[in-house]
C-alpha positions as CSV (number, residue, x, y, z in Angstrom):
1,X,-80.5,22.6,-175.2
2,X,-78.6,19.8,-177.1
3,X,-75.1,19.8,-178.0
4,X,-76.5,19.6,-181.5
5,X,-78.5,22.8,-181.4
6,X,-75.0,24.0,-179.2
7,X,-73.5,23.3,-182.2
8,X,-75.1,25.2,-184.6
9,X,-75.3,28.2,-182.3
10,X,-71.7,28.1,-182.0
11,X,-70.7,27.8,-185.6
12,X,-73.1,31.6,-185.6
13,X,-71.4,33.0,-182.6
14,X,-68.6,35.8,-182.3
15,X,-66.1,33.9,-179.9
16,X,-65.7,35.7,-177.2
17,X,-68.4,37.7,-177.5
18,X,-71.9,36.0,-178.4
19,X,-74.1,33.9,-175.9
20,X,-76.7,31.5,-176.8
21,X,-79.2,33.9,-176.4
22,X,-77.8,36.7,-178.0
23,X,-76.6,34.1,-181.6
24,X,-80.8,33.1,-181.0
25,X,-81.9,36.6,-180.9
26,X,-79.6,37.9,-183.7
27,X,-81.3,34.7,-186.0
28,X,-85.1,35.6,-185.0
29,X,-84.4,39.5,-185.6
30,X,-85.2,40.6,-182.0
31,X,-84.2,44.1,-181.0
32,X,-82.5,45.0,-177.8
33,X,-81.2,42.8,-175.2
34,X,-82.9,40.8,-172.1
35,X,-80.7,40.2,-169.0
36,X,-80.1,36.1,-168.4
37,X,-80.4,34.8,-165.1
38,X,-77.4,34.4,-163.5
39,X,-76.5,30.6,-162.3
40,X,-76.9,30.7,-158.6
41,X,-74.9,28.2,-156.3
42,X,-76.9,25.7,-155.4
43,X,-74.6,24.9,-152.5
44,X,-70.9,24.7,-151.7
45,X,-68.4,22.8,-154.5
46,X,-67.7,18.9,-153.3
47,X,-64.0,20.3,-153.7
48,X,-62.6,22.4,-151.0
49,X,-63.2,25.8,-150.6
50,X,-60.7,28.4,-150.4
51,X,-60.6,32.2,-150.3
52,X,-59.4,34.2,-152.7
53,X,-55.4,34.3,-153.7
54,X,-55.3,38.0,-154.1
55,X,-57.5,38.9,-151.4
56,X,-55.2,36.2,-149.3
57,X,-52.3,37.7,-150.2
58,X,-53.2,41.4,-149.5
59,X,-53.6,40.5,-146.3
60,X,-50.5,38.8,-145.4
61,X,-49.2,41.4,-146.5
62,X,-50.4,43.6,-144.1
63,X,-52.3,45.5,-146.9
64,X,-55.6,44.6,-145.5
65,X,-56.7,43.5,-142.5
66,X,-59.1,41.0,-140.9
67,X,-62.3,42.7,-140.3
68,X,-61.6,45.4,-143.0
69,X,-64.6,46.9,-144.0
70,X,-65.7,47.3,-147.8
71,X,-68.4,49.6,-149.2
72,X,-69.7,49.2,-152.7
73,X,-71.7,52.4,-153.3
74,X,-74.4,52.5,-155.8
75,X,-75.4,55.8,-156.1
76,X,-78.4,55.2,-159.1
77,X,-79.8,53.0,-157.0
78,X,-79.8,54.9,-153.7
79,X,-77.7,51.8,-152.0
80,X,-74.5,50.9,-150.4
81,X,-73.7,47.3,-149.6
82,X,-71.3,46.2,-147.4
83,X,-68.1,43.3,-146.8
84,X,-65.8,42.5,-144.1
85,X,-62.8,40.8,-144.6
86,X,-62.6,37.4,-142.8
87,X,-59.5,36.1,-141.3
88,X,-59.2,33.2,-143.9
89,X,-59.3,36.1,-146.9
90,X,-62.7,36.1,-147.5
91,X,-66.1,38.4,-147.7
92,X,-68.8,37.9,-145.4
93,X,-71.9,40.4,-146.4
94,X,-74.2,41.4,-143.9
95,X,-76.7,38.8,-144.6
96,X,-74.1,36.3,-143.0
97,X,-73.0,34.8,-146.6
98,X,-69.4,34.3,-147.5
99,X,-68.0,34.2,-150.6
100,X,-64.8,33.4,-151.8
101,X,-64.1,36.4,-154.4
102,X,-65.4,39.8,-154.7
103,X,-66.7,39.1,-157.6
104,X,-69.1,36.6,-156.4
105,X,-69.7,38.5,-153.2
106,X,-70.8,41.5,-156.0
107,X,-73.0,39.4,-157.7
108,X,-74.6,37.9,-154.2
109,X,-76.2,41.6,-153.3
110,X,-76.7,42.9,-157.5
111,X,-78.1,39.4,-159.4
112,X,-76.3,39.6,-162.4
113,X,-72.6,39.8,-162.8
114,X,-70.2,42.8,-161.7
115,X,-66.8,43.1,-161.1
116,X,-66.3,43.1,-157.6
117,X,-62.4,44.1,-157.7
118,X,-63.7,47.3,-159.4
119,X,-67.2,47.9,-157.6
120,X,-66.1,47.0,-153.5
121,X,-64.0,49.7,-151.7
122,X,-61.8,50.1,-148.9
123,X,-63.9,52.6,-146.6
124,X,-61.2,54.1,-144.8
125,X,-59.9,55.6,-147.9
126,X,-62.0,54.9,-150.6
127,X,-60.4,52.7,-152.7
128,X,-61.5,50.3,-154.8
129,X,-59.9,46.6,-154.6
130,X,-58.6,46.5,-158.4
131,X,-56.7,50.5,-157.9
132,X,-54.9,48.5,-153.8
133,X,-53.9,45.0,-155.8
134,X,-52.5,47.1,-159.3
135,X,-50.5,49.1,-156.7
136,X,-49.8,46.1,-154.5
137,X,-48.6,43.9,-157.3
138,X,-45.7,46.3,-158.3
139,X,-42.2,44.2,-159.2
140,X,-39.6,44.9,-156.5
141,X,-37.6,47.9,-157.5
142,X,-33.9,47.3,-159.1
143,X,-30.8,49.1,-158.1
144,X,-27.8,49.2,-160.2
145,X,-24.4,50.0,-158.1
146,X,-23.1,49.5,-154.7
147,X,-22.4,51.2,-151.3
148,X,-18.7,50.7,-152.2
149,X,-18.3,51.7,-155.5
150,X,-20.9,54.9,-156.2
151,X,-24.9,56.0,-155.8
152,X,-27.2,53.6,-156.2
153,X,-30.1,54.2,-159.2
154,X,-33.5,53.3,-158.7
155,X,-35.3,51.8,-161.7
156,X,-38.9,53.1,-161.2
157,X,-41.0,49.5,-161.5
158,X,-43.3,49.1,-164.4
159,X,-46.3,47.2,-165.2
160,X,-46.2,44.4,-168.0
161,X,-48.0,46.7,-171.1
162,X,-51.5,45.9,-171.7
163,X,-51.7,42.8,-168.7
164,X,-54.7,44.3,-167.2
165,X,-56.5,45.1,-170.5
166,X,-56.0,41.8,-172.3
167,X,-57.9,38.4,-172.2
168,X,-57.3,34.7,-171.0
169,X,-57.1,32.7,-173.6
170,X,-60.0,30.4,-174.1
171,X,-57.3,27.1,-173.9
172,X,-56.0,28.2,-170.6
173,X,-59.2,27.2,-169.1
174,X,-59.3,23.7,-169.9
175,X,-56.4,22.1,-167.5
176,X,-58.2,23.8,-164.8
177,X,-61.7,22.2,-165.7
178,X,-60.2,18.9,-166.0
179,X,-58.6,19.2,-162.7
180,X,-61.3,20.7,-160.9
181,X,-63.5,17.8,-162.5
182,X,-61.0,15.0,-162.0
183,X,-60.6,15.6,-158.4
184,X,-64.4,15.5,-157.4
185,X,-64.6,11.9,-159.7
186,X,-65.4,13.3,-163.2
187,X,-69.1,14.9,-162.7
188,X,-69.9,18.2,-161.1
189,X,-72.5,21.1,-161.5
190,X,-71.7,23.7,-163.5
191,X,-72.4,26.4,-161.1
192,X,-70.4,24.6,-158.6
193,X,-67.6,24.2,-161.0
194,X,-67.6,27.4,-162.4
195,X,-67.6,29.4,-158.8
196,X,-64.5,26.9,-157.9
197,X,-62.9,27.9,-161.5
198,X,-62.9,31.5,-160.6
199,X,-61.2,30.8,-157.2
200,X,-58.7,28.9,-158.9
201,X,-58.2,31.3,-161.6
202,X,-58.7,34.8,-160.5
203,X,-55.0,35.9,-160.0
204,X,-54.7,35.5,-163.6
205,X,-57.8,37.2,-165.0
206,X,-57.1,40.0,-166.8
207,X,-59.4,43.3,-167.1
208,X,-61.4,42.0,-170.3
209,X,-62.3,38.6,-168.7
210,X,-64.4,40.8,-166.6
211,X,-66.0,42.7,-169.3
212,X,-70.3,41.9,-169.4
213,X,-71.5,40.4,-172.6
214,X,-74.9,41.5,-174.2
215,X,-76.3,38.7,-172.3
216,X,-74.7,39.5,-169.5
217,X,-73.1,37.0,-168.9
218,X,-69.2,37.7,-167.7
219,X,-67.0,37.3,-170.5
220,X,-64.7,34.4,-168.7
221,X,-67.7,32.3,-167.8
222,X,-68.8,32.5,-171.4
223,X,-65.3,31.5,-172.5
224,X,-65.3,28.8,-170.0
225,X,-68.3,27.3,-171.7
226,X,-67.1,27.6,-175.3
227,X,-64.1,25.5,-174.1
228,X,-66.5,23.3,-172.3
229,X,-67.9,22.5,-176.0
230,X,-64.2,22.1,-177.3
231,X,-63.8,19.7,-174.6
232,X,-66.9,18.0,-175.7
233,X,-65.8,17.8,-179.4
234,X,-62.1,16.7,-178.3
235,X,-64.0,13.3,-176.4
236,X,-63.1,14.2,-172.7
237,X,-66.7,15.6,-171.4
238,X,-69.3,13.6,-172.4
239,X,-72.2,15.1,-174.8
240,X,-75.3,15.9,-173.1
241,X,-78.7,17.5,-172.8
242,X,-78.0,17.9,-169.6
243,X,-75.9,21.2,-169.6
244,X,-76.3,21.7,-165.8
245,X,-73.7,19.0,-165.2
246,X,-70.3,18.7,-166.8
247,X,-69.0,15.3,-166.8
248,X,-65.7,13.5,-168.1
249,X,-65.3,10.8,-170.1
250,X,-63.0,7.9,-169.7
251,X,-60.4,10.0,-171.9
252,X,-61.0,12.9,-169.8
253,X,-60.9,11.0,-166.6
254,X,-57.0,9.9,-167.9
255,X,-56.0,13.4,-169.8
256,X,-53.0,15.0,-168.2
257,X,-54.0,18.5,-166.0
């Protein structure tokens, strides 16, 4: 697909919502919807990998711990799958794969995309990753007094309103696309650079960036490629028919992260 035909889907889309596919089925009048592939890695990102900054963090903490084992039960389907937590704060399957996120460790073993903070679960107790980090990342609880002067009061922590149930803005994507792209010399493939932009992104995704589209596609990925065609139309990544590979332009090469 051309960035002219791109173009013309995108001017017909629902942001946030639409794919390609579904804009191209909406114009031809076809009924129901047909899962897309999901882009497959076809090998580790030319930048460095790193594990996951919650998952990392949940373990320094002493929250989890290396060698923690994780079930994801699906009970339509008759299976369980299971994920050990490596000492570096990432998921190895029983295959032998390891995966930086959940997420992508969830969408190794299902083929389309899940959320893995939701779907894998600490065995021991059965609870899912999403319910240990929401209880994990609490603010530190305030006390107002002293010892000295009278009782202490304990101001029960809250959550920001609505954090987990919003959405990444679609902007907030590009600094990390021209970074990722920048420091690997302006030219990757997208799967590679999209797996890398979760990594570097996940501890600020919020519940709806992990809502599936009708084309089942996740909805930050989809975001992430609307920006892409922003990016396109702003002269940093250069047009072509080539969507598989995302590359910068002189401008974009240059454009502050």
């Amino acid at each position: 697909m051309d960035d002219e035909v791109y173009a013309l889907l995108q001017s017909k889309a629902e942001a946030f919502v639409d794919t390609p596919n579904t804009v191209l089925r909406r114009l031809l009048n076809l009924t129901g919807s047909v899962a897309e592939p999901v882009e497959r890695r076809a090998g580790r990102a030319d930048v460095k990998p790193a594990s996951s900054t919650k998952l990392a963090r949940l373990l320094a903490d002493g929250i989890l711990v290396v060698d923690e084992r994780l079930v994801w039960d699906r009970r339509n389907q008759g299976k369980q799958h299971e994920a050990w937590l490596t000492n570096d704060g990432r998921l190895r399957l029983r295959d032998g794969s390891l995966h930086d996120t959940p997420s992508s460790a969830a969408r190794h073993v299902a083929g389309y995309e899940v959320n893995g903070w939701k779907a894998w679960q600490r065995q021991r107790d059965g609870k899912s990753l999403s319910d240990i980090w929401e209880e994990h990342d609490q603010p530190a609880t305030a006390t107002t007094g002293t010892e000295s002067n009278g009782p202490s009061s304990k101001v029960p922590p809250q959550r920001p309103v609505g954090r987990m149930r919003g959405l990444t803005p679609q902007k907030a994507f590009r600094r990390y696309i021209l970074a990722i792209l920048q420091e690997v010399g302006g030219r990757q493939e997208a799967d590679k650079l999209l797996a890398e932009l979760e990594r570097r992104m996940e501890h600020t995704f919020l519940e709806g960036d992990y809502r599936i589209l009708d084309g089942r596609e996740v909805r930050w990925r989809n975001a992430a490629r609307w920006e892409r065609k922003d990016m396109v139309d702003d002269g940093l990544i250069k047009r072509s028919e080539n969507r598989g590979v995302w590359e910068l332009t002189s401008k974009g090469m240059n454009a502050p992260k």
